[in-house]
C-alpha positions as CSV (number, residue, x, y, z in Angstrom):
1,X,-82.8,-120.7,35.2
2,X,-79.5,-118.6,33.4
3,X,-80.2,-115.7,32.1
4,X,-77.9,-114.9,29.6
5,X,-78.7,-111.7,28.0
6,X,-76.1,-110.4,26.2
7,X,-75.9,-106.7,25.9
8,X,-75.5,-105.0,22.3
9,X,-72.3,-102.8,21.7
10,X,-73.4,-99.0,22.3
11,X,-74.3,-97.8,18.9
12,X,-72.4,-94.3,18.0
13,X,-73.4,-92.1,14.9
14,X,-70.9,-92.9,12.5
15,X,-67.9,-90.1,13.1
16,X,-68.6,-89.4,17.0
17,X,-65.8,-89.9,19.5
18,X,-64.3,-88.2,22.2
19,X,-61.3,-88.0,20.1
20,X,-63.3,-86.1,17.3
21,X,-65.3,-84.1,20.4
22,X,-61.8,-83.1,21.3
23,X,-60.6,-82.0,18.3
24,X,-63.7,-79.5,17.5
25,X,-63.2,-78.0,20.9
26,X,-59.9,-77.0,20.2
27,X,-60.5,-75.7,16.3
28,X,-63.8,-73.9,17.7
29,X,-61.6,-72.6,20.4
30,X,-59.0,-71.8,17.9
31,X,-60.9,-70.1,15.8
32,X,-62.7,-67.9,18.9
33,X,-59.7,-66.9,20.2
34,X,-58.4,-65.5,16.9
35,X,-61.6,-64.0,15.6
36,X,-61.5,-61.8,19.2
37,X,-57.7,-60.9,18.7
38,X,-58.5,-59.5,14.9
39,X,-60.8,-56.1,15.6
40,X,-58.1,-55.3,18.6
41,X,-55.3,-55.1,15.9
42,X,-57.2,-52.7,14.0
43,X,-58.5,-50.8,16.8
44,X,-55.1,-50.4,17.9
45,X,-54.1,-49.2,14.2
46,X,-57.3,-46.3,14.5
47,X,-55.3,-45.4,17.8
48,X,-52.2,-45.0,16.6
49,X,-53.4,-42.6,13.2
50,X,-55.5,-41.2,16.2
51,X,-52.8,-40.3,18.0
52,X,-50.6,-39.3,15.4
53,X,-53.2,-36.8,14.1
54,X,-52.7,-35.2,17.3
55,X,-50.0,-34.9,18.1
56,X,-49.4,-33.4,14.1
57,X,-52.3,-31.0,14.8
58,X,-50.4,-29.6,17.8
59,X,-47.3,-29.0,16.4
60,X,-48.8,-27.3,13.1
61,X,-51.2,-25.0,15.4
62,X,-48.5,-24.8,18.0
63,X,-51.2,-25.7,21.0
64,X,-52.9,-28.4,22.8
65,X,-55.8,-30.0,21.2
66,X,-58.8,-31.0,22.1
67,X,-58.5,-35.1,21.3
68,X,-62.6,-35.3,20.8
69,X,-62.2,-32.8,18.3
70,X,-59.1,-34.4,16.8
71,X,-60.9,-37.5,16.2
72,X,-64.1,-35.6,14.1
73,X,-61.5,-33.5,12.2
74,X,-59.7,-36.7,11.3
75,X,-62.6,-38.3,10.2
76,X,-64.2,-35.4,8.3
77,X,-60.5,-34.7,6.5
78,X,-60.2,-38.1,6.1
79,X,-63.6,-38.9,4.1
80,X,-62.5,-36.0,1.6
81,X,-58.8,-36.7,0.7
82,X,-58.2,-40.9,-0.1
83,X,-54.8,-40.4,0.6
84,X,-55.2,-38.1,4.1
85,X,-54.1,-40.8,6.5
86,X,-50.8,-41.5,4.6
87,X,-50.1,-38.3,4.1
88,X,-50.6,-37.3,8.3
89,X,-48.1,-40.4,9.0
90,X,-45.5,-39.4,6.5
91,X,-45.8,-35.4,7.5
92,X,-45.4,-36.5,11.4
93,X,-42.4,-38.6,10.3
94,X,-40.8,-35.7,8.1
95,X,-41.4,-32.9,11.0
96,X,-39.1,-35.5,13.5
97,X,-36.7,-36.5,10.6
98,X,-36.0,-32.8,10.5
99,X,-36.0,-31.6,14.0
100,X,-38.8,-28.8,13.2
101,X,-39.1,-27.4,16.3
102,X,-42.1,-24.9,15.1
103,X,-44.5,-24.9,12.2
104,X,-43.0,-22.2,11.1
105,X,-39.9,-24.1,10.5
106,X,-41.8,-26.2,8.6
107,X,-43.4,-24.0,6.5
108,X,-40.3,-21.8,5.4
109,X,-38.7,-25.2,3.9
110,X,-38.0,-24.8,0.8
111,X,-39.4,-27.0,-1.8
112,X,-42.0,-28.4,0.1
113,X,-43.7,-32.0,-1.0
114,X,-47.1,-30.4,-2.4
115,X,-49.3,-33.1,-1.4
116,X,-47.8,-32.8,2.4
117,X,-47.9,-29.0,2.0
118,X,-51.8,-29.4,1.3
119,X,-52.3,-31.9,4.0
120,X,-50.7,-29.3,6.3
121,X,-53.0,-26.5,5.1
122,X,-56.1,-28.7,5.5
123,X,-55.6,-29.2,8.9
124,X,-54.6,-25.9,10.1
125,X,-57.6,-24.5,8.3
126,X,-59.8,-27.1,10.0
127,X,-58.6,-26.8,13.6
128,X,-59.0,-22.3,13.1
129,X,-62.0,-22.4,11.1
130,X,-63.7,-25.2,12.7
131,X,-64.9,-26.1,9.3
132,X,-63.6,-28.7,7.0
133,X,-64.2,-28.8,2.8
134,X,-65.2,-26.7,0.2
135,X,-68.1,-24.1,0.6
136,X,-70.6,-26.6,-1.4
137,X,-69.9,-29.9,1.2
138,X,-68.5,-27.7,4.2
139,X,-68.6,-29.8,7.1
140,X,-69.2,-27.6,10.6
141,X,-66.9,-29.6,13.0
142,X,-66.8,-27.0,16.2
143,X,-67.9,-23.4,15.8
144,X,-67.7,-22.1,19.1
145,X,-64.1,-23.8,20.0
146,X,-62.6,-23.4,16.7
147,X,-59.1,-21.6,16.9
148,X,-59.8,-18.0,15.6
149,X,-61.6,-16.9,18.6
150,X,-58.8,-17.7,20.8
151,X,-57.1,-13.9,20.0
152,X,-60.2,-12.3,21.2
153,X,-60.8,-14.6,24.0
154,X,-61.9,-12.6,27.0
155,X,-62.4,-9.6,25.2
156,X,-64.9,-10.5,22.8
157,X,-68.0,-12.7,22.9
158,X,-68.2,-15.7,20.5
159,X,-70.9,-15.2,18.0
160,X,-73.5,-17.4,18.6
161,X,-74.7,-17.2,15.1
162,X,-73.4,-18.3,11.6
163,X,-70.8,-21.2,10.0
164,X,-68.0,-19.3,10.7
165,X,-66.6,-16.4,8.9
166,X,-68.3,-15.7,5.2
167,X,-71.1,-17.8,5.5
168,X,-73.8,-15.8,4.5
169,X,-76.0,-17.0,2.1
170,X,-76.8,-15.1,-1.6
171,X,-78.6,-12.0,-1.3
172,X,-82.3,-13.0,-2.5
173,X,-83.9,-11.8,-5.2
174,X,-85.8,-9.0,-5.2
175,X,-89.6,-9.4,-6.1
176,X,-91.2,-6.6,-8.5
177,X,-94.4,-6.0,-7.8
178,X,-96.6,-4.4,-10.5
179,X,-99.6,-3.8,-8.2
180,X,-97.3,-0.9,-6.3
């Protein structure tokens, strides 16, 4: 007795090969490896402004700063003004075009670019007061490291008290009592 059984071709869902397999690794892989390389680009970009806002700060208060600090500054300057970040890269650029060797250099130029001037002012004002924006939105940043203590330092104690300098609150009203 034969037995001659014949065995039925392998049945494969229309579209699957190892071909096609092949190709999906690669276009997944593809696609991985460039969704990974994306955020680093602009993580590298937040470094850069980072470090350019620091190394601006420095020159304009004319001493180290703290980089913690430099990053909330940056970010509480940079959430007021739409144009902050712009203007910190082209005022860094302008201080080395020039040679400005001090901010007082800098400062005595005449005909200043307003807008640059005013990004200037803004951060000097941020890094002394430890403050940034307008008494309604003030943002308290740092009170106890911001640069107008350092004068005093070692001769007088820091507050430990207040939002920095003029920030007491309205007199309140006075209540008249009739029953007096």
């Amino acid at each position: 007795m034969t037995n001659t059984q014949t065995t039925a071709p392998a049945v494969t869902p229309a579209g699957f090969s190892r071909r096609n397999l092949l190709r999906g690794s690669v276009t997944l892989g593809l696609a991985a490896m460039l969704g990974s390389v994306m955020p680093w680009q602009s993580v590298m970009a937040a470094q850069a402004s980072h470090d350019d806002f620091v190394a601006l700060s420095q020159f304009l208060v004319s001493r180290p700063v703290n980089p913690v600090l430099a990053a909330r500054y940056y970010a509480a300057l940079d959430k007021r003004a739409p144009n902050f970040s712009t203007n910190v890269l082209a005022l860094k650029q302008l201080v080395a075009a020039q040679g400005y060797s001090h901010v007082d250099a800098y400062l005595a130029q005449p005909n200043p670019d307003a807008s640059l001037k005013a990004t200037a002012t803004s951060i000097i004002s941020a890094w002394y007061l430890g403050i940034v924006g307008d008494p309604a939105d003030a943002e308290l940043i740092s009170y106890s490291l911001a640069m107008m203590y350092v004068p005093t330092h070692g001769i007088l104690a820091i507050p430990t008290y207040g939002g920095g300098p003029a920030s007491w609150g309205a007199k309140p009203a006075v209540i008249q009592d009739s029953n007096v």
